[in-house]
DRENZATOR-535368 format. One record per residue (C-alpha): residue in one letter; chain; x, y, z. Coordinates in Angstrom, 3 decimals, padded with zeros to 6 digits. Layout:
N
@residu=A	chaine=A	u=X	v=Y	w=Z $
...
END
This chain:
309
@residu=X	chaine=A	u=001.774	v=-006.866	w=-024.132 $
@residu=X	chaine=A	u=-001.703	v=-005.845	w=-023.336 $
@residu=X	chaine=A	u=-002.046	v=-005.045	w=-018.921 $
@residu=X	chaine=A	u=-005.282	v=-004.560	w=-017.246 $
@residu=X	chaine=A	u=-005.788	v=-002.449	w=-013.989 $
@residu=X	chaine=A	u=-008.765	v=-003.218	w=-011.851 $
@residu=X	chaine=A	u=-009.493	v=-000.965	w=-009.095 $
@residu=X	chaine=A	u=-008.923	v=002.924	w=-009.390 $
@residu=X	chaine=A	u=-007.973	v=004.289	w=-005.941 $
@residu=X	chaine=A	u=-005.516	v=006.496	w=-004.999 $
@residu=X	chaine=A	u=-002.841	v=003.878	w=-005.632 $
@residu=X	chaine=A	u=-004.351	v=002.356	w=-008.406 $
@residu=X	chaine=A	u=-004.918	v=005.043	w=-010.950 $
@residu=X	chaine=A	u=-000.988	v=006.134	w=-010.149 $
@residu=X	chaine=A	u=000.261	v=002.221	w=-010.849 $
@residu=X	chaine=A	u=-002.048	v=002.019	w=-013.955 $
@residu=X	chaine=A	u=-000.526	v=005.536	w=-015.121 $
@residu=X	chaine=A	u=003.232	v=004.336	w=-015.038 $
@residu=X	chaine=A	u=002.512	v=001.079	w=-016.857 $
@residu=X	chaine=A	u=000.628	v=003.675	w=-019.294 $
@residu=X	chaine=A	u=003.737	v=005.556	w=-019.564 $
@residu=X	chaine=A	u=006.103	v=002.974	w=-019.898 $
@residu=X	chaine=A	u=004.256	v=002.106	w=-023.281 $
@residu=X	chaine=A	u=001.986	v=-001.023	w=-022.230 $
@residu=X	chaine=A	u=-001.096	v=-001.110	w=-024.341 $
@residu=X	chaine=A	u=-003.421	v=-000.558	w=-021.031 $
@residu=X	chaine=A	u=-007.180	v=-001.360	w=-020.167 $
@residu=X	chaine=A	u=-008.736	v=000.202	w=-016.924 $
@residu=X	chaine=A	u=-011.858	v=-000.862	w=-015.045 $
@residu=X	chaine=A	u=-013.323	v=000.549	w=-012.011 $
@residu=X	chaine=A	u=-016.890	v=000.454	w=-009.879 $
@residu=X	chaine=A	u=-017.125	v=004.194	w=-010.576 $
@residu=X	chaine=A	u=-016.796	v=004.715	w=-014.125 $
@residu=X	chaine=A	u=-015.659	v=008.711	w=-013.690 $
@residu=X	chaine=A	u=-012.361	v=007.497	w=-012.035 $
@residu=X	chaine=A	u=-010.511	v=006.283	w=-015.499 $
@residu=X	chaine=A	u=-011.376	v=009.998	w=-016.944 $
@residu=X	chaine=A	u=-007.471	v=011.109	w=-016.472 $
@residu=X	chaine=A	u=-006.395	v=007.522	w=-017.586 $
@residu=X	chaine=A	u=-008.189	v=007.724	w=-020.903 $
@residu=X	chaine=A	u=-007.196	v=011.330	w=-021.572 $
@residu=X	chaine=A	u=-003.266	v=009.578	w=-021.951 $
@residu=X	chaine=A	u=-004.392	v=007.033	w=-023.868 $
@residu=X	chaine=A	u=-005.303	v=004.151	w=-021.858 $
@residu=X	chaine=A	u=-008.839	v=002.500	w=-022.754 $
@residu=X	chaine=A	u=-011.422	v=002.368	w=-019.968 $
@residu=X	chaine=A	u=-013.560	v=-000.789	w=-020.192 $
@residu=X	chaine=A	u=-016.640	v=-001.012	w=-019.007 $
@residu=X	chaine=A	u=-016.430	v=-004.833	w=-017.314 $
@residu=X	chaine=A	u=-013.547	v=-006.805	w=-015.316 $
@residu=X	chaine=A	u=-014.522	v=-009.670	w=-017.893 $
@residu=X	chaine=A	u=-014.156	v=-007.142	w=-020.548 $
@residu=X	chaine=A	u=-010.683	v=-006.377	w=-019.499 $
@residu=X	chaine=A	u=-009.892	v=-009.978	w=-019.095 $
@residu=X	chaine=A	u=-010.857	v=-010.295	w=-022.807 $
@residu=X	chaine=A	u=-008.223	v=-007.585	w=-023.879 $
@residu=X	chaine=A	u=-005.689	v=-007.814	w=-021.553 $
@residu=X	chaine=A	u=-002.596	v=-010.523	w=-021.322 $
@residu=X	chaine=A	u=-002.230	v=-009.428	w=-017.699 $
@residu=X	chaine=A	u=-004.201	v=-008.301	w=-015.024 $
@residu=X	chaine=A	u=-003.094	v=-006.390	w=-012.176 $
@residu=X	chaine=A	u=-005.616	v=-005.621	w=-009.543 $
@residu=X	chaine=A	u=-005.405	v=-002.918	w=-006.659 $
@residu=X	chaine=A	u=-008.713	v=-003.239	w=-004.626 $
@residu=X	chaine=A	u=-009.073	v=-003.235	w=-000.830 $
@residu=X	chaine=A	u=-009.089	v=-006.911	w=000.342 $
@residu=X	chaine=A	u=-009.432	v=-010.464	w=-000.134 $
@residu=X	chaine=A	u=-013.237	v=-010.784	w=-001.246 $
@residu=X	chaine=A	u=-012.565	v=-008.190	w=-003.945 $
@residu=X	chaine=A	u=-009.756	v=-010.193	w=-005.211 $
@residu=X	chaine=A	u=-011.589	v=-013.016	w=-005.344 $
@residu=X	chaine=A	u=-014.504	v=-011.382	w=-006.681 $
@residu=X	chaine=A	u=-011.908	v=-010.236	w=-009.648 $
@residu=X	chaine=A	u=-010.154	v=-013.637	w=-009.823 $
@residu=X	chaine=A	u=-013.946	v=-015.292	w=-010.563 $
@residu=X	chaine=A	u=-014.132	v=-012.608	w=-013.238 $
@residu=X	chaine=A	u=-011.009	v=-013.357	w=-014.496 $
@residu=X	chaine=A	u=-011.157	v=-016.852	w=-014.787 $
@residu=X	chaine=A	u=-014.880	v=-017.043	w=-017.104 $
@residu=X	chaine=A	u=-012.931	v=-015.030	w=-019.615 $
@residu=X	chaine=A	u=-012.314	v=-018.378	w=-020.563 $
@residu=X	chaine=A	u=-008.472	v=-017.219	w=-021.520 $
@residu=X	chaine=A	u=-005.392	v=-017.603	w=-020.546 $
@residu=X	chaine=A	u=-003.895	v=-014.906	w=-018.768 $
@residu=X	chaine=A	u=-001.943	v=-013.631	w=-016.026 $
@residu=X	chaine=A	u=-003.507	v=-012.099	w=-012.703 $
@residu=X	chaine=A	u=-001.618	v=-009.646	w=-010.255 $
@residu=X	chaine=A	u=-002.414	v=-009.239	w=-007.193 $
@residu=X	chaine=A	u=-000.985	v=-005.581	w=-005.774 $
@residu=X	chaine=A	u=-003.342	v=-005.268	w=-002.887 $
@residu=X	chaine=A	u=-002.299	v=-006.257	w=000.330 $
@residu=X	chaine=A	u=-003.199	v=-009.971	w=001.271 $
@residu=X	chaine=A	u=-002.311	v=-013.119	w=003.524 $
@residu=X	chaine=A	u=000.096	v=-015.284	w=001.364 $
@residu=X	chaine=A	u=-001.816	v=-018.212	w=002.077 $
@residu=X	chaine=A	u=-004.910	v=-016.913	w=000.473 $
@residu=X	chaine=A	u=-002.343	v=-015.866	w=-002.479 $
@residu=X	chaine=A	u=-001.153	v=-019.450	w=-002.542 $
@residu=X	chaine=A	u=-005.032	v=-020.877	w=-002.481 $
@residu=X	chaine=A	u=-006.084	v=-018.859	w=-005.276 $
@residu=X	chaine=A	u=-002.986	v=-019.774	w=-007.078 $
@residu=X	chaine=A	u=-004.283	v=-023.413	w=-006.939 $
@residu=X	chaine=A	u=-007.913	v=-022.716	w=-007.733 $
@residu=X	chaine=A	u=-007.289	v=-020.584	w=-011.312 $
@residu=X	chaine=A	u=-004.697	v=-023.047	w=-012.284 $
@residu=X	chaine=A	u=-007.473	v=-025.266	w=-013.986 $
@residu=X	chaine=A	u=-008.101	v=-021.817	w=-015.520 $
@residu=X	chaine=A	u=-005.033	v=-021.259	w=-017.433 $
@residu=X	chaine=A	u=-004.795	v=-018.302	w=-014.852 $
@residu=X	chaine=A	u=-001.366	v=-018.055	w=-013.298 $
@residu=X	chaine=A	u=-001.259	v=-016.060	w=-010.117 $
@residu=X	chaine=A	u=001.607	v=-013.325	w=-009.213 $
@residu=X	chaine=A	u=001.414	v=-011.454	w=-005.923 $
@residu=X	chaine=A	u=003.442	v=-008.111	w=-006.601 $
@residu=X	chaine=A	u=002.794	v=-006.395	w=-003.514 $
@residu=X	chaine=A	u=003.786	v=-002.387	w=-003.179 $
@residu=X	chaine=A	u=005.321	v=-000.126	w=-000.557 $
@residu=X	chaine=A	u=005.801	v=003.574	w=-000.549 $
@residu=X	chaine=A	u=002.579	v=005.522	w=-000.702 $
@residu=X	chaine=A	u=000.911	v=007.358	w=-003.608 $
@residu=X	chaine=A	u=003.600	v=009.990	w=-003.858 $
@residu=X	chaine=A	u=006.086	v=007.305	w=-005.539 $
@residu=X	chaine=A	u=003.685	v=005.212	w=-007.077 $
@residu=X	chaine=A	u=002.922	v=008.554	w=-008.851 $
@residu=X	chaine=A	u=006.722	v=008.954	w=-009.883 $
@residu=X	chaine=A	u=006.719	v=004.961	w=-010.858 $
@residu=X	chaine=A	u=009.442	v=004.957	w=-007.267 $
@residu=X	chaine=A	u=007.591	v=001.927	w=-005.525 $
@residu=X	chaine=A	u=008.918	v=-001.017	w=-003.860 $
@residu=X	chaine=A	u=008.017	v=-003.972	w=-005.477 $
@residu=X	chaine=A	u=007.629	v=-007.429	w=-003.648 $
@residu=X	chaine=A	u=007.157	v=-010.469	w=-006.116 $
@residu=X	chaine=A	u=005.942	v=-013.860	w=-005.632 $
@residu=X	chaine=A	u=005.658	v=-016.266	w=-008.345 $
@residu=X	chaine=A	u=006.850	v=-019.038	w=-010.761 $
@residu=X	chaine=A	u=010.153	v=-017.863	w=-011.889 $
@residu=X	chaine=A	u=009.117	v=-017.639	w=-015.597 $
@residu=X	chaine=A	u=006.086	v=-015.887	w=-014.998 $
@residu=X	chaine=A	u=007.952	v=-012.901	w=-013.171 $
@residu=X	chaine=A	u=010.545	v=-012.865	w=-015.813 $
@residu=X	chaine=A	u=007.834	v=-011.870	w=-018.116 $
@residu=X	chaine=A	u=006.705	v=-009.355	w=-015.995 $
@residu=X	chaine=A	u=009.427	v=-007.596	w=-015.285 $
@residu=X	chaine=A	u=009.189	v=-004.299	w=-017.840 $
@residu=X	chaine=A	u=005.818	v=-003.884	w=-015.821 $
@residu=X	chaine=A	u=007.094	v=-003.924	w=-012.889 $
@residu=X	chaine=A	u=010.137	v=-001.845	w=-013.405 $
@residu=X	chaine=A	u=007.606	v=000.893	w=-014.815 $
@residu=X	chaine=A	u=005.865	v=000.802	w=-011.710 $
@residu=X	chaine=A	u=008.994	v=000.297	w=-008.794 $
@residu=X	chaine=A	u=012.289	v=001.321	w=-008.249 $
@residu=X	chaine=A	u=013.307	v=-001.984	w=-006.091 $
@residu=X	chaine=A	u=011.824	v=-005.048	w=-007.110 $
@residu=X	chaine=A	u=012.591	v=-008.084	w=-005.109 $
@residu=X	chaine=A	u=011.085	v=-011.698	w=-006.075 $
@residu=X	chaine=A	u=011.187	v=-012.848	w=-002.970 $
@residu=X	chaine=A	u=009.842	v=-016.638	w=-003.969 $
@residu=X	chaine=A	u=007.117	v=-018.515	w=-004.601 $
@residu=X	chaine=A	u=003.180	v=-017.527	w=-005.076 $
@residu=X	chaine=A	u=002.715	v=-015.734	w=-001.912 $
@residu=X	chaine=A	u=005.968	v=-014.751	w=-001.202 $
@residu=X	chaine=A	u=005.596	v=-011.236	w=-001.592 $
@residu=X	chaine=A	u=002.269	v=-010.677	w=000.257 $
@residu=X	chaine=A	u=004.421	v=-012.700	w=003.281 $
@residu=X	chaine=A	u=007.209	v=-009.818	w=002.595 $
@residu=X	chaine=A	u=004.386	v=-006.745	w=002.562 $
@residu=X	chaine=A	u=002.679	v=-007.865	w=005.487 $
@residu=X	chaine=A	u=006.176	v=-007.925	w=007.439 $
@residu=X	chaine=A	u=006.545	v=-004.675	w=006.093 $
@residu=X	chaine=A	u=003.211	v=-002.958	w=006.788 $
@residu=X	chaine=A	u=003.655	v=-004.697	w=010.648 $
@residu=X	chaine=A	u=006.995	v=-002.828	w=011.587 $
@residu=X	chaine=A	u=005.356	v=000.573	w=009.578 $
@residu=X	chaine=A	u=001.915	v=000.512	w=011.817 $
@residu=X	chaine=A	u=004.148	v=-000.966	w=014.970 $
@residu=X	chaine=A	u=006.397	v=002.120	w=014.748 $
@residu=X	chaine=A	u=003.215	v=004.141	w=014.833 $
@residu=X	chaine=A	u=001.848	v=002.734	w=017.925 $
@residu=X	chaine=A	u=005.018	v=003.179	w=019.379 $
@residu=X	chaine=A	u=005.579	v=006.725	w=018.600 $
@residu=X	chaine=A	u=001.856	v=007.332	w=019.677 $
@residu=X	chaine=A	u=002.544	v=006.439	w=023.251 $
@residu=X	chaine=A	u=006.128	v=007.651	w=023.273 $
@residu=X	chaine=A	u=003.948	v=011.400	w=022.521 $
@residu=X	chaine=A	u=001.087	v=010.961	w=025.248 $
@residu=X	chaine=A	u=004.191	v=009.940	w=027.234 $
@residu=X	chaine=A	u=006.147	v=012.862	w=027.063 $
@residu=X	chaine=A	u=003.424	v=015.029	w=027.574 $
@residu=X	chaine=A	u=002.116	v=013.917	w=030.307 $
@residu=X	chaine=A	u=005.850	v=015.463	w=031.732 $
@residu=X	chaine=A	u=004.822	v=018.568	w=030.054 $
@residu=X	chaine=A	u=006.985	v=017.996	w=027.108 $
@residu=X	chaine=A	u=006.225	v=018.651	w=023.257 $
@residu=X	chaine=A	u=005.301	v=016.126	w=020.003 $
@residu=X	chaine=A	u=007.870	v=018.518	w=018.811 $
@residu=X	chaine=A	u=010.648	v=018.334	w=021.103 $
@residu=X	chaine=A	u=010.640	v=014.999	w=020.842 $
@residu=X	chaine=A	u=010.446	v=014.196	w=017.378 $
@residu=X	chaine=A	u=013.381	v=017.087	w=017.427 $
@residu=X	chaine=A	u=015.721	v=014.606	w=019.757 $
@residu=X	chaine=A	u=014.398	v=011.082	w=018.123 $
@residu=X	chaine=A	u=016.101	v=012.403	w=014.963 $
@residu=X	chaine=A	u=019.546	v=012.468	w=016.795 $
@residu=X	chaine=A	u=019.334	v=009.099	w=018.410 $
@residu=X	chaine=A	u=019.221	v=005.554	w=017.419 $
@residu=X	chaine=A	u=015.453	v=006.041	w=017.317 $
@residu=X	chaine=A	u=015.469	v=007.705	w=014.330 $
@residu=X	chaine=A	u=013.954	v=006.346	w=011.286 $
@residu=X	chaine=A	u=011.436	v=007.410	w=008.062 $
@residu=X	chaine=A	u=008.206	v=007.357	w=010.501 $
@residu=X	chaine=A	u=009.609	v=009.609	w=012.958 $
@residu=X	chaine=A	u=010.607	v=012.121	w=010.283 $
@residu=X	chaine=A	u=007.301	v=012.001	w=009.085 $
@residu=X	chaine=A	u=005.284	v=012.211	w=012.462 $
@residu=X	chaine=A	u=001.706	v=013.803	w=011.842 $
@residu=X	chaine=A	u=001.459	v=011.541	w=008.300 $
@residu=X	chaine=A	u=-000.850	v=009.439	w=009.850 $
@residu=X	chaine=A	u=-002.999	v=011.939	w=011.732 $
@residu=X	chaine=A	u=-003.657	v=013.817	w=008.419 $
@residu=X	chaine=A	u=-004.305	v=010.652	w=006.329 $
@residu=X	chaine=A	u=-006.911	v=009.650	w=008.753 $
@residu=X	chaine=A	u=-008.229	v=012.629	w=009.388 $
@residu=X	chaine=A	u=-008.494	v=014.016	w=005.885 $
@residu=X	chaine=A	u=-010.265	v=010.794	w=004.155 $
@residu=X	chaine=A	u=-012.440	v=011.665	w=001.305 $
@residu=X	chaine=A	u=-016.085	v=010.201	w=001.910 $
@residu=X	chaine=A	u=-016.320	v=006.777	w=000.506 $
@residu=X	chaine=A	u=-012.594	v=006.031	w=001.141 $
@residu=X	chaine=A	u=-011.801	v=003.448	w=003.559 $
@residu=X	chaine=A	u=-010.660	v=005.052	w=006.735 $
@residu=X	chaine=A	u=-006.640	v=004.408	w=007.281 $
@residu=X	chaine=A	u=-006.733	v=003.123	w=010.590 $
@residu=X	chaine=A	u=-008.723	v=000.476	w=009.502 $
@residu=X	chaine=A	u=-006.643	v=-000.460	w=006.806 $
@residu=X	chaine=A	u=-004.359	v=-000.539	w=009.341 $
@residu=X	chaine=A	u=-005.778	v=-002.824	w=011.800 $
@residu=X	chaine=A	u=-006.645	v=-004.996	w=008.613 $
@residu=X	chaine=A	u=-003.198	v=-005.447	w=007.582 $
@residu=X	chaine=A	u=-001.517	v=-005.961	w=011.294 $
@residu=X	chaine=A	u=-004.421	v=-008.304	w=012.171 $
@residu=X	chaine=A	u=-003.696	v=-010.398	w=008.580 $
@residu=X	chaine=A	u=000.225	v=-010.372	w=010.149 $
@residu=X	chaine=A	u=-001.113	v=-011.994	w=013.251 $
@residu=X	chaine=A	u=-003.021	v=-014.781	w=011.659 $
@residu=X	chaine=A	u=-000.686	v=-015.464	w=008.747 $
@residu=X	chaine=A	u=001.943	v=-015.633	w=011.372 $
@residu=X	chaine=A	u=-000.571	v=-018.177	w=013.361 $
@residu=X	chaine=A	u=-001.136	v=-020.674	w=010.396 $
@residu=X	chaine=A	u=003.137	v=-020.711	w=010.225 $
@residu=X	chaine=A	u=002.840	v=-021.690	w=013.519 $
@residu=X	chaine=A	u=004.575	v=-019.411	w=014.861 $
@residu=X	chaine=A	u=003.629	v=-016.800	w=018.352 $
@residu=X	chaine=A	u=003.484	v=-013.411	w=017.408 $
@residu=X	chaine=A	u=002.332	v=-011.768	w=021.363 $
@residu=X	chaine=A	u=003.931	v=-008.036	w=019.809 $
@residu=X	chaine=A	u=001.462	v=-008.369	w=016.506 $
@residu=X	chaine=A	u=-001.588	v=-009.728	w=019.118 $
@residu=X	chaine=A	u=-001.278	v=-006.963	w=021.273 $
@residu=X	chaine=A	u=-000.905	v=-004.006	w=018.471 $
@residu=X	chaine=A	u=-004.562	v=-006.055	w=016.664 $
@residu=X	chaine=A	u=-006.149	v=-005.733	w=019.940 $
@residu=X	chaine=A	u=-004.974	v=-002.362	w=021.168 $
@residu=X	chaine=A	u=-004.246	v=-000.228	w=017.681 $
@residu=X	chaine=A	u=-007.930	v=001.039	w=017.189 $
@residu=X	chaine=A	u=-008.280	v=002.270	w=020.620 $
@residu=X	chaine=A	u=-004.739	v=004.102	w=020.602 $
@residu=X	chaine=A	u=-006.209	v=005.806	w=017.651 $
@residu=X	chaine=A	u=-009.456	v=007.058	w=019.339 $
@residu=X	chaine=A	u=-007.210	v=008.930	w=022.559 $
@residu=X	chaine=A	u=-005.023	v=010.368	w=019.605 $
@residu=X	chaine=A	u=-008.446	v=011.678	w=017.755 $
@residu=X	chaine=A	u=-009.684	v=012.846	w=020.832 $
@residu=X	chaine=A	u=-006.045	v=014.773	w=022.500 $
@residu=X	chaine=A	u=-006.041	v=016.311	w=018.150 $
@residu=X	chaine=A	u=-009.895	v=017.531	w=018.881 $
@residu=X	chaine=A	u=-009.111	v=019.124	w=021.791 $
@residu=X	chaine=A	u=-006.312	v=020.931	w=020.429 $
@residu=X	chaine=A	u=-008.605	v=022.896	w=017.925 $
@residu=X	chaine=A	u=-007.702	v=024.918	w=014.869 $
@residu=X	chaine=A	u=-003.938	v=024.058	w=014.086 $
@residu=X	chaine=A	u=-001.795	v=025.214	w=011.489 $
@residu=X	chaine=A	u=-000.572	v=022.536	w=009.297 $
@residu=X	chaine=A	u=002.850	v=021.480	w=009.669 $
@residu=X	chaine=A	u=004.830	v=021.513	w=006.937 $
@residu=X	chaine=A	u=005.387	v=019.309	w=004.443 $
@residu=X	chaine=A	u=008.287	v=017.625	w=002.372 $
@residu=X	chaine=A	u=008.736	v=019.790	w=-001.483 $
@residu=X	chaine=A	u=009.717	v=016.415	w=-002.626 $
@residu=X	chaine=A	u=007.620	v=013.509	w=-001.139 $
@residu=X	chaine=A	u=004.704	v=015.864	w=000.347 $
@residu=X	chaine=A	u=004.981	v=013.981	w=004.110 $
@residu=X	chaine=A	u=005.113	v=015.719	w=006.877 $
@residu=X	chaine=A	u=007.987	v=017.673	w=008.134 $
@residu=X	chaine=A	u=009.264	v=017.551	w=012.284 $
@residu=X	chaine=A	u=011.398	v=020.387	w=012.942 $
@residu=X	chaine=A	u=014.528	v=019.966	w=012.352 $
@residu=X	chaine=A	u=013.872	v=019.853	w=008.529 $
@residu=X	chaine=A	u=011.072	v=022.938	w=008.175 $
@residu=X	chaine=A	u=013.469	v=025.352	w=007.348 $
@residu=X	chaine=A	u=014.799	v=023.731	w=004.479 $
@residu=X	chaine=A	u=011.684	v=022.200	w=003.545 $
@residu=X	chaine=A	u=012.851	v=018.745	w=002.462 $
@residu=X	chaine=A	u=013.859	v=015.587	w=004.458 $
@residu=X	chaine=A	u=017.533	v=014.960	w=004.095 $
@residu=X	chaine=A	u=016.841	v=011.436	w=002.814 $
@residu=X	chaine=A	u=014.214	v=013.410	w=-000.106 $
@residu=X	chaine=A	u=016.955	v=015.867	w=-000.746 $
@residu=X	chaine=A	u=019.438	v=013.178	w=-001.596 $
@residu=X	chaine=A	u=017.406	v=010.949	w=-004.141 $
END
């Protein structure tokens, strides 16, 4: 089986790396030419088109920021003129998963939304979690790509399904942030420190992956290479797609509203309290998942959770 990858971010270039190493025959494409370099180097072939790649590949799997750019791909996809399979890892509304299904149909272009979770450090070990929507066939065939690229794979359902199961996801992930970002101006505002209380959250039924990792977020956003979009954007993107999806089920999401509305002003007073701290050192970070490290885990390095996989 031939696989395409469209769209060599971060996450990208690690996802089209494990399918290289699991053996696929694999075409790369992206914007900026320079970013297939390492991909070529193990023997994947950079192309210099996405109809090119459509051309050569059996399946398409495309990593690029948001809905236009899918589309934008899908359009691409579809004049190749071929049948083929597109896959849709970026993080998307399941209804626009579910349109696009219908529109490439004509096409001979089946549509599989294989949505990811767990950050660039397991995508780079082939560790993700994978959540699959699509015609039961369809995923069958697809499942030595995505076991090259995820540890857990769940088909959740139809076309759609698995955006549905990212976006629930990516809504408890940036909810816990917001949470823990006023739980900290909280506490010290009664004189008490991040650290202290990332030290007791660990102990109590609060505890969870993003408090161990308190201070991810700051340095992701803070730390963006130009041209990158900035993380708390993404952020807002996804929660905001949560909302709206949630809307068109008919359902009242007031928690999701309020986190769309409030999240990129939360993130400003953090900025601002971080500038007026200065030069910091660093904390720590994880010798197995490279996250951030609260106290009670610096002096062995390693999260307990890391140190058990």
């Amino acid at each position: 089986m031939k696989v395409g990858v469209i769209g060599l971010g971060n996450m990208g270039t690690q996802i089209a790396m494990a399918i290289n190493r699991a053996g696929f025959d694999t075409y790369v494409y992206d914007i900026r030419p320079e970013a297939a370099a390492k991909l070529v180097e193990q023997g994947a072939h950079s192309v210099s088109s996405i109809k090119e790649l459509a051309q050569q590949a059996d399946v398409v799997g495309v990593v690029v920021l948001n809905e236009q750019q899918v589309s934008e791909v899908a359009v691409e996809v579809a004049s190749a003129g071929l049948s083929r399979t597109l896959v849709i890892h970026s993080t998307v509304t399941p209804m626009f998963v579910q349109a696009l299904s219908e529109r490439l149909a004509p096409h001979q272009v089946a549509v599989v939304d294989a949505a990811v979770a767990g950050g660039v450090a397991r995508a780079r070990t082939g560790d993700l979690t994978v959540m699959v929507g699509g015609d039961d066939d369809v995923v069958a065939d697809l499942s030595g790509i995505f076991d090259a690229i995820g540890r857990d794979v769940f088909h959740a359902g139809r076309a759609g399904a698995g955006s549905a199961m990212k976006l629930a996801v990516n809504f408890m992930t940036i909810a816990s942030f917001a949470l823990q970002t006023e739980a900290m101006e909280f506490v010290r505002a009664y004189g008490i420190t991040e650290d202290a209380l990332s030290s007791v959250l660990t102990t109590s039924s609060a505890d969870s992956r993003a408090v161990r990792t308190w201070g991810f977020h700051d340095r992701l956003r803070r730390t963006a290479a130009p041209g990158t979009a900035p993380a708390h954007e993404v952020m807002h993107k996804d929660i905001s797609s949560f909302a709206t999806a949630g809307g068109r089920a008919g359902l009242l999401l007031p928690l999701a509203t309020v986190a769309a509305e409030t999240l990129l002003g939360k993130v400003a007073e953090r900025d601002r309290y971080l500038d007026s701290l200065g030069d910091v050192t660093p904390i720590p970070r994880c010798t197995v998942c490279s996250l951030e490290l609260i106290p009670p885990f610096r002096e062995a390095g390693v999260h307990p959770e890391c140190a058990r996989a």
